[in-house]
N, C-alpha and C positions, 0 to 999 in steps of 0.2 A: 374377156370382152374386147370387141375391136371398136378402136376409136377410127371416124371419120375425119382427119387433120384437115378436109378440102371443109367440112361444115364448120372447123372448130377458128379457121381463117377467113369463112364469108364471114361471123360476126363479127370481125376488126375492120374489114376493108369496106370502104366508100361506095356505097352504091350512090352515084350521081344522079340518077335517076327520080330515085328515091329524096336524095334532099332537096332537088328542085322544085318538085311536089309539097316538099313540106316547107320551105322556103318559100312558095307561092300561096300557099295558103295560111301562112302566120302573117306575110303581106294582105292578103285579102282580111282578114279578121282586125287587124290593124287599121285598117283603112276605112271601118267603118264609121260614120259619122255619128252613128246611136246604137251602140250595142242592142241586140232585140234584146226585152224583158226576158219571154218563154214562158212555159208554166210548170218544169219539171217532167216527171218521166214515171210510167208505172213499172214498180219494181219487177214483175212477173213475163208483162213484155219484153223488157230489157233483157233481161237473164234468157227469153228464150233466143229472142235477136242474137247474146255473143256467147249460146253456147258452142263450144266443138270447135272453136277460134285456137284455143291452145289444146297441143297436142305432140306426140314425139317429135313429126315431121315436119312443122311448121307451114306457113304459108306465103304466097305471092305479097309481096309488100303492097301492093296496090289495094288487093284485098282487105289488107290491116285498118290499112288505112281508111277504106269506104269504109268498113263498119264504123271505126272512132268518128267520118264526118258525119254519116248518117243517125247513128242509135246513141253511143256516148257523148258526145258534145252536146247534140241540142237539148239532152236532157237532163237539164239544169235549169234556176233561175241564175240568171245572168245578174252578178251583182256588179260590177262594174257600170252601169248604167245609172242617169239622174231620176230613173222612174224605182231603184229597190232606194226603199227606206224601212223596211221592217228591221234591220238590224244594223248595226256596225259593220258597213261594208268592204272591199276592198276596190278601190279604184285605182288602180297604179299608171300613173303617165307611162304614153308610148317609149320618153325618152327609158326610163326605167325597166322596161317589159323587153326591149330591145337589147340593154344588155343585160337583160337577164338571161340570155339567148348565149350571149356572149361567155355570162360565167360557166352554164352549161357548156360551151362549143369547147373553153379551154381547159376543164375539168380544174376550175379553180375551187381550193378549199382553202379552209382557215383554220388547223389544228392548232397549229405552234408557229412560232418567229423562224424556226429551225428550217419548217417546209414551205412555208408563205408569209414568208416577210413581205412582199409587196401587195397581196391581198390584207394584210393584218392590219398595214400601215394605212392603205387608204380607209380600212374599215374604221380605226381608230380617228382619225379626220373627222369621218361623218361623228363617231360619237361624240366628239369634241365641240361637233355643231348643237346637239340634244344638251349633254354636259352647259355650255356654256347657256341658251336659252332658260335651263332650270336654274342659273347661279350657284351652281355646283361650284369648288374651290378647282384651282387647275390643275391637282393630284386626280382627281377622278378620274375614274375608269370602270372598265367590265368589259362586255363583251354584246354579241347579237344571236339571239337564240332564236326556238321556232315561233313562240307567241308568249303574251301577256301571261299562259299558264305554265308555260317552263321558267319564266321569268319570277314569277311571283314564289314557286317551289323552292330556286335556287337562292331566291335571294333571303326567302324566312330559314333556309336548312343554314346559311350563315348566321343570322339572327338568329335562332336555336343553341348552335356550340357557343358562340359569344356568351349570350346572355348565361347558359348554364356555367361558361368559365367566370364568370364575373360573379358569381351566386355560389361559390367553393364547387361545384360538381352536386349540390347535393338534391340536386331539386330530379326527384322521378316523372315527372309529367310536366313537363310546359306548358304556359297558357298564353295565346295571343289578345289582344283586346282587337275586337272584331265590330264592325256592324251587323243589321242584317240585310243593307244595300251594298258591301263587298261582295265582290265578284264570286261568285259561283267557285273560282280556281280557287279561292283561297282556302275555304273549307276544305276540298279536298287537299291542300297541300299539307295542311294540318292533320289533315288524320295519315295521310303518306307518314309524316315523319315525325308521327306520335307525339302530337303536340295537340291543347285543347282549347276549343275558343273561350273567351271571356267575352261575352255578349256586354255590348255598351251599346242603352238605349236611347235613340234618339228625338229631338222634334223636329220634323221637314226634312227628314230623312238626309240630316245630314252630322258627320260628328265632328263635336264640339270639345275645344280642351277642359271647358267645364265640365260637361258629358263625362267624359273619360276621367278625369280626377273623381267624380261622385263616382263612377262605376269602382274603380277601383279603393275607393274608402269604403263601399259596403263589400268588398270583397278580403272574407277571411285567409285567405292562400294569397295574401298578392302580390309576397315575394316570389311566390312563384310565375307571376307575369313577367314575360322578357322582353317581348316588343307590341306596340300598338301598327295596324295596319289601317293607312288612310287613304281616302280613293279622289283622285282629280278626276271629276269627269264620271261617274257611275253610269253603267249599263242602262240602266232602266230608266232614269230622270237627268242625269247630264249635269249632273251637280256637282259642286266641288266643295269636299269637306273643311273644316276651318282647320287649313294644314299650320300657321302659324302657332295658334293656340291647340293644338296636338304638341306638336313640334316643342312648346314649354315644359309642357309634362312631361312629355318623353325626357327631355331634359333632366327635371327633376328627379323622376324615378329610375333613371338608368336603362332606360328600356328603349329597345333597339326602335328607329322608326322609317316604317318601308312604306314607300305611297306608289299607290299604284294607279300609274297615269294613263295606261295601255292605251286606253281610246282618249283620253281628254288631252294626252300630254301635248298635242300637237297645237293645243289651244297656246299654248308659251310663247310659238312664234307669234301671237296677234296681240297688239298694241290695244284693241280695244277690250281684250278681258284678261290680258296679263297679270292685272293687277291683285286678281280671284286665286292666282296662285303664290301669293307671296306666305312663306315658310320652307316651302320645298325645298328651297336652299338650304335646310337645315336637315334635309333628308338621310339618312346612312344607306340605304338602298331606294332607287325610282325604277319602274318600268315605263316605257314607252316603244308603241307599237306603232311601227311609221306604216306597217299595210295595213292600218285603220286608217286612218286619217291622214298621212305624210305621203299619201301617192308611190309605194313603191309596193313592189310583188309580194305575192304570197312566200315563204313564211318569213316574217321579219318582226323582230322585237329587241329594243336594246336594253338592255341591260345595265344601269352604272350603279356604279360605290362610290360612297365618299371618302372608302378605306378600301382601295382595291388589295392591298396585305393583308388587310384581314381576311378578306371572300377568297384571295387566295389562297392561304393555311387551311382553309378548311379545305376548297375545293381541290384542288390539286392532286390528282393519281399518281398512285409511285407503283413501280414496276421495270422489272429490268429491262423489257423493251423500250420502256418509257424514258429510260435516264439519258439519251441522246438529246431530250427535247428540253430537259430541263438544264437552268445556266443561268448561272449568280450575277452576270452581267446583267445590270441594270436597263440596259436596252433593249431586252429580250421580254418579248408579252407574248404569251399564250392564252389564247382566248379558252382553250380547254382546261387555265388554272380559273375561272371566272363563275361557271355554271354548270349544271350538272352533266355534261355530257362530254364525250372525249371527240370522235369522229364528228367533224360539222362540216355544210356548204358557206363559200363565202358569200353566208345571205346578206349582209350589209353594204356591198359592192353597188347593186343596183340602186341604194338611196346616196352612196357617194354620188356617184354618175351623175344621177338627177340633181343637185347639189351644188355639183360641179357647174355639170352645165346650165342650168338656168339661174344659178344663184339663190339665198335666202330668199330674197325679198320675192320672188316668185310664191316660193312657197310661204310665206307670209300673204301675200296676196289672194291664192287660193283660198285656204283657212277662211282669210275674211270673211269673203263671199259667202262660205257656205254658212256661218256663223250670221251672214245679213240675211239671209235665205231662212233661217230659223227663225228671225226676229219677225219678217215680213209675213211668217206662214201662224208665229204670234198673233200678229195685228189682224191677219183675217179674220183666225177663228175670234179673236173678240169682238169685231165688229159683223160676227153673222151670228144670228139669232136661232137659237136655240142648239149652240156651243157652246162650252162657258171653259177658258181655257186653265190648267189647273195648278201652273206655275211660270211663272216668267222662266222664259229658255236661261240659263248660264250660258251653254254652250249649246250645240246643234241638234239637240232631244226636244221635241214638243208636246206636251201632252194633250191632252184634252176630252171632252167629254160631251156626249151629244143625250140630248135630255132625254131622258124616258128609254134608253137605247141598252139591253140585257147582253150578253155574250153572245146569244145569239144572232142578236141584230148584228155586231160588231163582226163576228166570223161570216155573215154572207156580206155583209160588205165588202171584207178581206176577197172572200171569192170572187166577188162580183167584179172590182176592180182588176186585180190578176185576169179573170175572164176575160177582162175587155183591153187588158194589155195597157191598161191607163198607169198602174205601181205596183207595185207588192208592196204592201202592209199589213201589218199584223194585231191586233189589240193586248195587252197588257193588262198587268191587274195594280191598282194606285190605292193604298187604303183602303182596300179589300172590294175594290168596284172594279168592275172592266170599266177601262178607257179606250181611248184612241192613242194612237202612238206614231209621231212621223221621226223617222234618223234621216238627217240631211249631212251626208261627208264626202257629196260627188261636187267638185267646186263649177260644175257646169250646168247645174241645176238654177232656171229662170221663176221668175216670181209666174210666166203664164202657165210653167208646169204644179207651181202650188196650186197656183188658183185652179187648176183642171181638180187636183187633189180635193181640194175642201169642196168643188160643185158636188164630189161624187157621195159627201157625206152629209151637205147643209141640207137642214129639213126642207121642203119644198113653201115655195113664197102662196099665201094663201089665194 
């Protein structure tokens, strides 16, 4: 077979041309003052739009390029904006998105101390900022993975070996004490690595170390329980479980306790509901995902231990390629002895940066807002008639419930709104009823864009 050496040197060499182009249009995208909403994309047109794009001979970069501005970009909803609240969004500051440019431009990673001691070291900074917000001890550590659900895997597969070494080896099946407002990850992480829930039922959906002790005094196998999983901040209602009183029992029963912050942890930095987290300093494993709520890029999730020796003895890959990276010197951190993964991007660089440069209390500041932004979109739906709202927010989840109004009322409002470019929202299911649902985590989000929100659902004035 003949190799082309002139095709196999354009893919290394600069086309200036070309990054100017994309250079100018990360500025222009940048530079907009309100991301558009959009409405998403139909599968079937897209795919005909990029098919015959890839091919042996490839094509004119200009080319590439038109297709990505015209058919892939726009067809999306843009969650970056104060108008998505159907889900746990990603709104990452410019400062943040800029170098994230950056960590791409210098192909920086974060395997080992070995290869990137000075990506490793800033990353560990930022986690020292998370670490100390939770009251973690100043041994903490870990690492930054892709999300909330590699986080949650790696941190129960340590919780797993522990617990069964502490239980002589003898236990064939694990069991977690779970809710059923835990995150969707978890369950799957447990059946990944053959481990089974212990369902603990709750009131107001939220668990209690009461809760979890009655679960586990009617439970016949409950040495076979190794760790209970508590959630700061839940998906669906924004609630934060009673991590204190978890945090005893765990205590008592030896049982490993992982709280998983992802979306809520960001709530730590804010003085006005700090105090909803007090236990989690008692935590042996926390996730927290700063591209929910901490303003920095997609994929970003940190990772800590309160016993980074222990999450390392498990996690740690041996291999004889590998024995360069590894080194009894106590200085030496490898984010790939942390979590499950060996090869990673220095995805925690862009929440240093941000960090860095504006400070905590920025990002304290932000939080706030969106967290008063929750409270105010509170106080509407209870002073408009025929809402009735169906929990005081904790943190930036609101629920609510418009009278007389069946799933389908709720899905064409959902449409109706997206149509008119006013939010994307989504309805929810609360005690077996569709509600309404607002997620407020863009810290730019004003009380006249609620208010636009709630006109578009308050029954009309007689």
């Amino acid at each position: 077979m003949n190799v082309d050496p002139q095709a196999t040197r354009s893919m290394h060499d600069l086309d200036h041309k070309l990054a100017r182009r994309v250079f100018d249009e990360c500025l222009r995208q940048l530079s907009l003052d309100e991301v558009p909403l959009k409405t998403g994309g139909d599968r079937d047109r897209i795919a005909g739009r990029l098919e015959g794009l890839i091919g042996p001979s490839g094509n004119d970069p200009e080319t590439v390029l038109s297709a990505f501005l015209r058919n892939v970009a726009p067809a999306i909803l843009a969650c970056d904006t104060p108008r998505f609240m159907a889900f746990v969004s990603c709104v990452p500051s410019k400062t943040s998105i800029l170098f994230d440019l950056m960590v791409s431009a210098f192909t920086l990673h974060g395997i080992s101390w070995l290869e990137a001691a000075g990506p490793v070291a800033a990353e560990n900074q930022a986690l020292r900022v998370l670490a100390d917000a939770a009251g973690l001890p100043a041994g903490a550590g870990g690492c930054f993975v892709s999300g909330g659900s590699s986080g949650n895997l790696s941190a129960l597969l340590v919780a797993r070996d522990i617990g069964v070494s502490r239980r002589g080896g003898r236990i064939a099946r694990p069991k977690v004490a779970v809710t059923a407002d835990a995150h969707s990850s978890v369950g799957k992480a447990l059946h990944v690595l053959g481990m089974d829930p212990l369902p603990v039922p709750t009131r107001d959906h939220r668990l209690t170390g009461a809760a979890l002790r009655e679960a586990l005094a009617r439970e016949p196998e409950r040495d076979d329980v190794v760790a209970v999983v508590a959630t700061a901040g839940t998906t669906n209602g924004g609630l934060i479980d009673d991590l204190a009183g978890v945090a005893a029992v765990a205590g008592e029963r030896g049982l490993w306790f992982h709280v998983d912050a992802a979306y809520g942890g960001a709530g730590l930095l804010a003085p006005s509901v700090r105090d909803l987290f007090d236990g989690v300093e008692q935590a042996d494993s926390v996730v927290i995902d700063p591209h929910k709520w901490l303003f920095s890029p997609f994929d970003c999730a940190a990772l800590l231990y309160r016993d980074p020796p222990a999450a390392k003895a498990v996690h740690t890959q041996r291999a004889s390629y590998l024995d360069a990276i590894h080194d009894d010197d106590a200085g030496v951190w490898n984010p790939s002895d942390y979590a499950h993964h060996l090869t990673r991007r220095a995805r925690g660089l862009p929440l240093w940066f941000g960090l860095a440069v504006h400070g905590t209390d920025s990002y304290r500041d932000a939080v706030e807002n969106t967290l008063a932004m929750a409270r105010y979109a509170a106080d509407r739906v209870t002073g408009t008639d025929g809402l009735t709202l169906l929990c005081e927010p904790e943190l930036s989840v609101v629920l609510f419930r418009r009278d007389g109004w069946g799933w389908d009322d709720y899905e064409q409002w959902s449409d109706r709104v997206l149509a008119d470019q006013v939010a994307y929202v989504l309805p929810t299911e609360w005690d077996g009823e569709p509600v309404a649902r607002l997620c407020f985590v863009h810290p730019e989000t004003t009380k006249q864009l609620v208010d636009e929100v709630i006109a578009t659902i308050a029954p009309p004035l007689d």
